[in-house]
Each structure stands twice: as C-alpha cells, then as structure tokens.
C-alpha positions as CSV (number, residue, x, y, z in Angstrom):
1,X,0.0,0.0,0.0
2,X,1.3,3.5,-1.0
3,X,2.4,5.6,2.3
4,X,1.6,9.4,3.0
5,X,5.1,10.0,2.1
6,X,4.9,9.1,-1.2
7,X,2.3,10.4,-2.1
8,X,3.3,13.7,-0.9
9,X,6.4,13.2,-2.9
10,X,4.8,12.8,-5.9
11,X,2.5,15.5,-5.7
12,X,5.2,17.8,-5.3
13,X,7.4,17.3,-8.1
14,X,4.5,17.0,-10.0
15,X,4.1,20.5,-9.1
16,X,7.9,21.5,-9.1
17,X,8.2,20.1,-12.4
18,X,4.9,22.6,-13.6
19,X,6.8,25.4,-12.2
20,X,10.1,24.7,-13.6
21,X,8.9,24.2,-16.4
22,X,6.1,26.7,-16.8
23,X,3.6,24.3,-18.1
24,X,0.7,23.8,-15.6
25,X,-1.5,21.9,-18.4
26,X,-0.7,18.8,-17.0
27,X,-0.6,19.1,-13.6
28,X,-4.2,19.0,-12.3
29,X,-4.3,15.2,-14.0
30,X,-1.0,14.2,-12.4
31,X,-1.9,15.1,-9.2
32,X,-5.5,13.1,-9.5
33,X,-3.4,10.0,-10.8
34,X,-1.4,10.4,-8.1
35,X,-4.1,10.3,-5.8
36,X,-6.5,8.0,-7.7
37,X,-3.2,5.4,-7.2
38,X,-3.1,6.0,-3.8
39,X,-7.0,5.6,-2.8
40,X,-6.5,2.4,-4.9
41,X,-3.8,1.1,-3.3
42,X,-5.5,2.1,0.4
43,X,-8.4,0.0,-0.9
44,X,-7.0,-3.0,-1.7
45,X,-5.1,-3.1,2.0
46,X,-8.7,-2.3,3.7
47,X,-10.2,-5.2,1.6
48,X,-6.7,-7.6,2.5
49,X,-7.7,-6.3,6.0
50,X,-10.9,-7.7,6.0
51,X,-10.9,-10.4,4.6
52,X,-8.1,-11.2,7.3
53,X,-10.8,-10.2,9.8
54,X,-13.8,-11.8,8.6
55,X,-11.6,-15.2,8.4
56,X,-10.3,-14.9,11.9
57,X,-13.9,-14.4,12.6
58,X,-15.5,-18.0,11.1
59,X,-11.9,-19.4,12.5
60,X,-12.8,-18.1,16.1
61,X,-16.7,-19.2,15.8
62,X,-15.7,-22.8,14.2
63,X,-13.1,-22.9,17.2
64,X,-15.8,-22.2,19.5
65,X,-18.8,-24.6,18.0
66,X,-15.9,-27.1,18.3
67,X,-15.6,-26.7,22.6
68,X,-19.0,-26.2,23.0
69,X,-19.2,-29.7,20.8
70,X,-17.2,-31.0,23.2
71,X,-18.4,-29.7,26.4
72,X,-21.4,-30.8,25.8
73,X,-19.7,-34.8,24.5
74,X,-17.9,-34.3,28.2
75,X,-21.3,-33.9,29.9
76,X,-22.6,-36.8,28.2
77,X,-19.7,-39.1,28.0
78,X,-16.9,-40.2,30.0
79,X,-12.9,-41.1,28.7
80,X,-12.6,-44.6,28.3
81,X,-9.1,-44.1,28.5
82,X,-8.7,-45.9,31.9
83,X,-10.9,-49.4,30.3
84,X,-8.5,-49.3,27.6
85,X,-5.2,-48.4,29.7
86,X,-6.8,-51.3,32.2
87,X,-7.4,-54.0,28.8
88,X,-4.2,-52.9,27.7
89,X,-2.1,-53.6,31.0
90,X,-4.2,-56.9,31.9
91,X,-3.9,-58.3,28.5
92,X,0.2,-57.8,28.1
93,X,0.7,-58.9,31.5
94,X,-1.1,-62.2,31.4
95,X,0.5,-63.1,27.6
96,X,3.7,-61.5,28.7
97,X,3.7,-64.3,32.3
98,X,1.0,-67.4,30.8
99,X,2.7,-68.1,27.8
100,X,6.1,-69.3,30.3
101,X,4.1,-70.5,32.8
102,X,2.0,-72.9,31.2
103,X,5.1,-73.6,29.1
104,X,7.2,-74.6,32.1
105,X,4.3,-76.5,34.0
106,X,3.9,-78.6,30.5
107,X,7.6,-79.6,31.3
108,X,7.5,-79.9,34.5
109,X,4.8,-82.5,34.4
110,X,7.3,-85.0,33.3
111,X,9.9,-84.3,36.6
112,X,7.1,-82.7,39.5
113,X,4.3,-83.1,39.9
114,X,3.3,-80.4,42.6
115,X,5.6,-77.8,41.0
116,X,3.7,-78.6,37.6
117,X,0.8,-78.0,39.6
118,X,1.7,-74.8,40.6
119,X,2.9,-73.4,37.0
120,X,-0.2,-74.4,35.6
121,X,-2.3,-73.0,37.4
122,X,-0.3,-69.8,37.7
123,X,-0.5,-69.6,34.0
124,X,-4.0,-70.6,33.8
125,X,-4.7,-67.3,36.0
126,X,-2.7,-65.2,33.9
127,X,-4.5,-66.6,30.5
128,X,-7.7,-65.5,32.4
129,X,-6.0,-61.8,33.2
130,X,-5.5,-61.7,29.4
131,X,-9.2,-62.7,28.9
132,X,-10.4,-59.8,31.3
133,X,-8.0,-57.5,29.4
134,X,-9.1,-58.5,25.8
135,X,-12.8,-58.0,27.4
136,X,-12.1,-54.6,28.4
137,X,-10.5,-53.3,25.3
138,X,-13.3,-54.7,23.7
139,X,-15.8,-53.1,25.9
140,X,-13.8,-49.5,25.3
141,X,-14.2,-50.0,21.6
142,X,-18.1,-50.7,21.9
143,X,-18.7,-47.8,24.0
144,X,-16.7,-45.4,21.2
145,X,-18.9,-47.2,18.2
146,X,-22.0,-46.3,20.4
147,X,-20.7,-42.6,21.4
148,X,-20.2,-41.8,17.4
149,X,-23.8,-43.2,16.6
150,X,-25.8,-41.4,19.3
151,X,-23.6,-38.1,19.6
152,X,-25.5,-35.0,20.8
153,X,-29.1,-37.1,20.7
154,X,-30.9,-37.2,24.1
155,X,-31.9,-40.7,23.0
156,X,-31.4,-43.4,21.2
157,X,-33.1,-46.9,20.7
158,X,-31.4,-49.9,21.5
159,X,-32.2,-51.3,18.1
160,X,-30.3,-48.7,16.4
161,X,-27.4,-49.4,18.0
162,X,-27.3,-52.6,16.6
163,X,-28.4,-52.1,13.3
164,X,-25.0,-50.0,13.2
165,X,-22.8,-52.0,14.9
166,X,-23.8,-55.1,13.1
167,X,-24.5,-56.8,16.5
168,X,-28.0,-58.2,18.3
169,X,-30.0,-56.0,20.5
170,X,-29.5,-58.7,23.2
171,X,-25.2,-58.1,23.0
172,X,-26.2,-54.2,22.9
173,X,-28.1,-53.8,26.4
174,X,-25.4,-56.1,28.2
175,X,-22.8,-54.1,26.4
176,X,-24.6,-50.8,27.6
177,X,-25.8,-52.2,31.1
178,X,-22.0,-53.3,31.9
179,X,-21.0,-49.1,30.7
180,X,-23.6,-47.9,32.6
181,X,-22.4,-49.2,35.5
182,X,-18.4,-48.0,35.0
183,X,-19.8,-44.8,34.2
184,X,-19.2,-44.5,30.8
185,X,-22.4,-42.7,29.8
186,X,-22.3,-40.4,32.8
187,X,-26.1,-39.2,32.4
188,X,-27.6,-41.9,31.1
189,X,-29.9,-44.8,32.0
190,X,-32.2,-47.1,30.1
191,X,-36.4,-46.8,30.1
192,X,-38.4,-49.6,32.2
193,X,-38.6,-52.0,28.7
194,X,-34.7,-51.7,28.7
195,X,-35.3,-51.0,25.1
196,X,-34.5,-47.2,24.5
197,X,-31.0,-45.2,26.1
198,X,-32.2,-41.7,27.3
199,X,-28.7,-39.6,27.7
200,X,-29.9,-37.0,30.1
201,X,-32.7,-37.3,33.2
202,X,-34.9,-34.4,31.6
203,X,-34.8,-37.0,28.6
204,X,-36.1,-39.8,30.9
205,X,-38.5,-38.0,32.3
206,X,-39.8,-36.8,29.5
207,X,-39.9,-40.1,27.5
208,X,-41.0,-42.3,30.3
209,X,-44.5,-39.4,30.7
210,X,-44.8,-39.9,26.9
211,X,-44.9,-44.2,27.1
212,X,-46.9,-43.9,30.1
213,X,-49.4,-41.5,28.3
214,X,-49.8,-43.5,25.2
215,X,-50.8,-46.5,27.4
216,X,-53.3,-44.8,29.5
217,X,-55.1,-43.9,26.0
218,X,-54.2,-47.5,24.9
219,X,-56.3,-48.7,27.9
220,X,-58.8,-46.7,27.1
221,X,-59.3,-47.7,23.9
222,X,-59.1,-51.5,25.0
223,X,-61.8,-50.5,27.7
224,X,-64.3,-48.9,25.5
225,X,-64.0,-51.4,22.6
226,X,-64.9,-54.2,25.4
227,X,-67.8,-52.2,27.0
228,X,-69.6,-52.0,22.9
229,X,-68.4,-55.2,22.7
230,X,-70.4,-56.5,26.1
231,X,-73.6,-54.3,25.3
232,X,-76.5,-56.5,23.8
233,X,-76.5,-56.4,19.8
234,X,-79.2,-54.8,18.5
235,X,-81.4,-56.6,15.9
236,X,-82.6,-54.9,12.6
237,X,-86.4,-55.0,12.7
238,X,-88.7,-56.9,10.2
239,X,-88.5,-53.9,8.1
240,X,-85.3,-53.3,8.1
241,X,-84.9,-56.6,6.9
242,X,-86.6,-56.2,4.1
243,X,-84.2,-53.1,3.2
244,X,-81.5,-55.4,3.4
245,X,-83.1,-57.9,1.2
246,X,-84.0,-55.8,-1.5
247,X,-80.6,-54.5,-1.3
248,X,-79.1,-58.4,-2.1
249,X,-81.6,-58.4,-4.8
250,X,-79.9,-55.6,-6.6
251,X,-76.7,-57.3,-5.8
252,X,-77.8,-60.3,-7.6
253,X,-79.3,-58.2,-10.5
254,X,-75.6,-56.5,-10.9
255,X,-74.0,-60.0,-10.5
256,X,-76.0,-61.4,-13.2
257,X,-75.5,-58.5,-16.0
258,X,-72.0,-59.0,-15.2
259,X,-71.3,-62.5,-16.2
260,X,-73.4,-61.4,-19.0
261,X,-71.8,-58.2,-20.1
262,X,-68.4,-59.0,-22.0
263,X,-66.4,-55.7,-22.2
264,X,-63.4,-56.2,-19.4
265,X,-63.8,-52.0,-18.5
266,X,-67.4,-52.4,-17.6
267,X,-67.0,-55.9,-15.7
268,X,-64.3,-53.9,-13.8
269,X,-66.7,-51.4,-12.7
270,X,-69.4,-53.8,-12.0
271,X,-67.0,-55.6,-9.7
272,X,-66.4,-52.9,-7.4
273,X,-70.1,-51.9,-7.1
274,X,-70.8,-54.9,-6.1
275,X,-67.8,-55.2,-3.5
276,X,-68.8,-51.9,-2.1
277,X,-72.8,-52.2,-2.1
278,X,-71.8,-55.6,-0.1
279,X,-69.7,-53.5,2.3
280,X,-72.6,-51.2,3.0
281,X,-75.2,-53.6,3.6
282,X,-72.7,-55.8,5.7
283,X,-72.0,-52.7,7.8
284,X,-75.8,-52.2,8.5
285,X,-76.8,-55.8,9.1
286,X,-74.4,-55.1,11.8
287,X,-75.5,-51.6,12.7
288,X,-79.4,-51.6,12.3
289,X,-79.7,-47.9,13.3
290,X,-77.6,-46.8,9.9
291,X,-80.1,-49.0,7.8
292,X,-82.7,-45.9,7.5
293,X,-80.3,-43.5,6.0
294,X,-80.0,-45.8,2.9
295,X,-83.0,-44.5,1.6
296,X,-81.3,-42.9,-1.4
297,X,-79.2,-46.2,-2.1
298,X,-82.1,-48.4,-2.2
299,X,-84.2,-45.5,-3.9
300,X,-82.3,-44.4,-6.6
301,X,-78.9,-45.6,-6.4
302,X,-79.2,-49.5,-7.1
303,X,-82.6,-49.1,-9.4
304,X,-80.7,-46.7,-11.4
305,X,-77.6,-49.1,-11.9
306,X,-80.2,-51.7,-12.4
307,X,-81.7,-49.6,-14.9
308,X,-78.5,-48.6,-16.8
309,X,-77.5,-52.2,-17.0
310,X,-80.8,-53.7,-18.6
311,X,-80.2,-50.9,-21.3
312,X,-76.4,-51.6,-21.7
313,X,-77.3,-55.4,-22.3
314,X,-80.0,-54.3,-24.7
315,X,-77.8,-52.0,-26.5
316,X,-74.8,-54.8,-26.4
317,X,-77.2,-57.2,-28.1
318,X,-77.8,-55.3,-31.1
319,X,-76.3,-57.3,-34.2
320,X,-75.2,-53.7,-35.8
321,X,-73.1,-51.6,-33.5
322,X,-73.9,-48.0,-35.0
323,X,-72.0,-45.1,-34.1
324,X,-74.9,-43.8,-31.9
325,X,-74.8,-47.3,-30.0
326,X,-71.3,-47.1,-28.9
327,X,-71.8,-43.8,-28.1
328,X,-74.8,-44.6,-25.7
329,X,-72.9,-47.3,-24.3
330,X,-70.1,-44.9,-23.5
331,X,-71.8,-42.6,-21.7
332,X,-73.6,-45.6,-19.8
333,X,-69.9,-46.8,-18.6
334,X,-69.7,-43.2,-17.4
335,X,-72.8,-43.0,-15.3
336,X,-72.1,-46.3,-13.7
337,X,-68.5,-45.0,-12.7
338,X,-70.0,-42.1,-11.2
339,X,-72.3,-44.4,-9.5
340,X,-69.6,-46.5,-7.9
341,X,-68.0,-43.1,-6.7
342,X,-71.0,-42.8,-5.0
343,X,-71.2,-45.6,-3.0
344,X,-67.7,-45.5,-2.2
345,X,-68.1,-42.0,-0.6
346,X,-71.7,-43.3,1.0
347,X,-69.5,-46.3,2.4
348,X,-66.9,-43.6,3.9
349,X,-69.9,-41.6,5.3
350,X,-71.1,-44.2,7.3
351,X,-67.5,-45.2,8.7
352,X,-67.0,-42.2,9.4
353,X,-70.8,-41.9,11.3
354,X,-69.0,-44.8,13.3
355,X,-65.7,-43.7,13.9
356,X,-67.7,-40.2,15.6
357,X,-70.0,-42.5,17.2
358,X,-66.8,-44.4,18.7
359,X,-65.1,-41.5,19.7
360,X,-68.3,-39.9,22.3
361,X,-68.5,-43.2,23.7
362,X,-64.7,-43.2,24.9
363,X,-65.0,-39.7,26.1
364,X,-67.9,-40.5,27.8
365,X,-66.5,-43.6,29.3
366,X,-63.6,-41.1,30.4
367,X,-66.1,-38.9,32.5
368,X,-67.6,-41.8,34.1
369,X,-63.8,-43.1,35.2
370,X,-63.0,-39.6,36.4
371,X,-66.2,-39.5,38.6
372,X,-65.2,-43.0,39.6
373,X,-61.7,-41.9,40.7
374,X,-60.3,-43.9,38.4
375,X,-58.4,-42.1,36.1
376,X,-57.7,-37.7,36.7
377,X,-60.6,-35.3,35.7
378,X,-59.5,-31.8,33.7
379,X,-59.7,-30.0,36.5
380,X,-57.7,-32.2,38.5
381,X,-55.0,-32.3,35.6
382,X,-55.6,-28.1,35.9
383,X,-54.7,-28.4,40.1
384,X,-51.3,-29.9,39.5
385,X,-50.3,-27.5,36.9
C-alpha cells in the first residue's frame, strides 16, 4: 500500500516540475493520478484487511462450536481411557507371564508333579488376566462405536445401535448395562422395557411421561371397545330386513348382468359396485340404526344401476353396433363410474358416522372413570399444573 510520504512526494514534483517548467497543463491530472493510485492502493489493504478479519472471525466461531461440541460430549460421555489403559495392561501382562508359565508346568509334568501344579495353574490365572483384558478393550471399543452413533441425541433406541454395529440388540443392552455401570455414559440410563438409552434425566422424564401416556389412551381404547363389545347387539327390525333384502336383490341383478356383459372395463366397474354395495349392507346388518339413512341407495342408487345395465345389455345385443350405440354405451360406462363413486363416498360416510360414534363413547367412558376416581378429571390435571 502507498504511504503518505509518497504520495506527498509525488504530488510535489508533479508541481515543481509545472513550475520549472512553466507548463501547468498537466498538472491538475497528475496530481488526481497520483491520488487516484493512492486511494486504490488504500483500498486494496482495507479489503486484505478484511478479509483477514472476517476469516479470523468463522476461524474463532468454528473454534468455539468445536468446545462447546465437546463440552457438551464431556457432559454426556466419559474417557474410556482408563478401560483401555486397564485391557491394555491386563492383557500384556497375562501373555507376557501365561505363555512361560503354562510352558514350564507342561515340562515340568514329566519331573514334579506339585511344581507342575503350581505353574499351571499360575499360568491358567494369567490366560484369564488376558481374557479380562481382551474383554475390556473390547468393551472401550463398543462404548466409542456407540458414542459416534448417538452423539449429541438425548436418546437413542437400542435397536439402532445394533443395526450400526452389526451386532443383536441382546449383545447391545449387556454391552450398555456393563457401561452404565463403569460410568461411561455419565447421564444416562435405560427406560423400564430396557429398550431405548435416554442420555440425560430431563430426557427420561420426559420419554417415560410420553410411554406412560400413550398407554393410558391405549387402555382406554381396550376399555371402551370391550364395554360395545359386552352391550347386547341390536337386531334390525322386520323392516329393516326387508331393506336389506332388497338390497341383495340388486346385488344379484348387478352380479348377473355382469357374467353377462363382455367388455373387461365395464365388468371392472361392476366388480367394485358390487364389493362396495356388499360392504354397506354388511356394515348395517351389523349396525341396524344406519339402515334408515340408505334410503337414497335403495331409492335411486341400485334401481338406477339396475336400470342402466338392462339398457347396456339391450344395446350390447344389437347385431349392428352403430355409431350412436357405442356412443350410448359410453356414456352408460360413465354413469355407472359415477355411481360407484358414490357408494364408495356413501360407504366412507357411514364409517366415518361410526368412527364419531366411537369417539363420544370413549370420552364418555372417560367422564364416568373420572367420577369413579379412576383415572384424573380436567380439572384435576388443571390443580397440579
């Protein structure tokens, strides 16, 4: 970067030259080069400057994300330094001492008995110090694997730790049990079913409140489905078996233009009317009280269909198939598809009447249990908060 110095320099001869030589015409533009090269050079250094700045900057914040990181590892996870420093020393020392010993008390078999003894079963406690050694370093290794798969997680699933290890979930919670109890995940501790690792107590709690929600609402469930179950079946009335009847009529009607009717498009429709019309009257032989709101089905919905088919088969029967036949036919295929949209979405209604119908008698059955003093009320939920 030019200096002040300089740049003074320059300006003056620039002028002293103008003066010695009594020509002035150029002096205005030397003097703006002059500066022009000087505010160019200051530029550059600013922008040198900061980019200098704004890289110490993401170096200083990446520094920083990297301790909190591993605060926050440290709070979560101890060293395994002293399990693998422990593996380390138990395994050398027992190969280092049971290879001799067993060795010697081999030999010695064939001069001393009791001094054979003795070696062998020297070395045969060393081979077992190598075995607790080997176990250890083992263990060390697990607990790493486990530490890069859960990381910052409050939880992780038992499962899923041996999906990526490539072990059973069996190995996994003994693995995890035996570093629970060195301390190894220094938070940590495993839900009632032993089959999810909650890192932190808040993540304990918090899971534990969850599973023991979702099987209060489980119970429920399981208690409202038995009380309908254990309420007397209603019966449809003589009437309302004559609905149903007249509905398996039209069944049979559809069934038999179908085997007739050849087109594959058309039996296709015909199949799924059928499959849904038996869906709805199945679902009110078993709920009577839905049987009067099928008025409009056994009205107009089946008769039409009916109707349609009789003048499908007519037209399907002609020797000549005009224009104007096909045509009709056509549009025939079309009304019956908009049919069987029909009764699918009149099938859906009267789910969905049930699923309503389902859903008063469990909140009901949840008022009576909080009378009872079986299960809290809202307002007692309200109290503790």
């Amino acid at each position: 970067m030019a200096s002040s110095n300089n740049i003074a320099d320059q300006i003056a001869n620039a002028v002293q030259n103008a003066v010695n030589s009594k020509d002035f015409s150029n002096l205005q533009s030397s003097i703006e080069r002059s500066i022009d090269v000087a505010a160019q050079s200051i530029g550059k250094g600013i922008a040198q400057a900061s980019d200098g700045f704004r890289r110490g900057q993401e170096q200083y914040a990446a520094i920083q994300q990297r301790k909190r990181q591993e605060e926050q590892m440290n709070a979560l996870y101890a060293k395994p330094s002293s399990e693998r420093g422990a593996g380390v020393a138990l395994t050398a020392t027992g190969c280092a001492l049971a290879v001799p010993l067993l060795a010697c008390g081999g030999l010695l078999l064939l001069v001393n008995w009791g001094a054979a003894a003795t070696s062998l079963v020297a070395g045969a406690a060393c081979a077992v110090m190598a075995a607790v050694g080997g176990r250890k370093l083992q263990l060390a290794k697990r607990f790493e694997r486990y530490r890069d798969v859960i990381g910052l997680r409050d939880r992780c699933s038992i499962e899923e730790l041996a999906a990526a290890c490539a072990d059973t979930a069996d190995n996994v919670r003994k693995n995890v049990k035996k570093m629970l109890a060195k301390g190894l995940f220094r938070q940590a501790a495993l839900d009632n079913s032993e089959t999810m690792l909650l890192m932190t107590p808040g993540a304990y709690q918090q899971y534990e409140s969850q599973r023991a929600e979702a099987l209060r609402q489980q119970h429920q469930r399981d208690l409202a489905e038995s009380a309908r179950a254990a309420e007397p079946k209603a019966e449809p009335t003589a009437q309302q078996r004559q609905i149903l009847e007249r509905g398996e009529g039209f069944i049979a009607q559809i069934r038999e233009s179908n085997q007739v009717i050849p087109g594959e498009d058309v039996s296709r429709t015909l199949d799924q009317i059928e499959h849904v019309v038996r869906a709805i009257l199945d679902c009110a032989a078993e709920n009577p009280e839905v049987i009067d709101d099928l008025d409009r089905l056994m009205d107009y919905y089946l008769p039409t269909t009916v109707k349609l088919l009789d003048a499908y088969r007519e037209l399907d029967g002609q020797p000549i198939q005009s224009s104007s036949i096909q045509q009709s036919k056509r549009e025939i295929e079309g009304a019956l598809g908009s049919l069987n949209t029909a009764f699918e979405k009149l099938l859906d209604s009267l789910f969905r009447d049930m699923a309503i119908d389902v859903s008063s008698d469990i909140s009901v059955l949840h008022t009576v249990l909080a009378q009872e003093g079986l299960v809290d009320g809202p307002f007692d939920s309200a109290k503790r908060s």
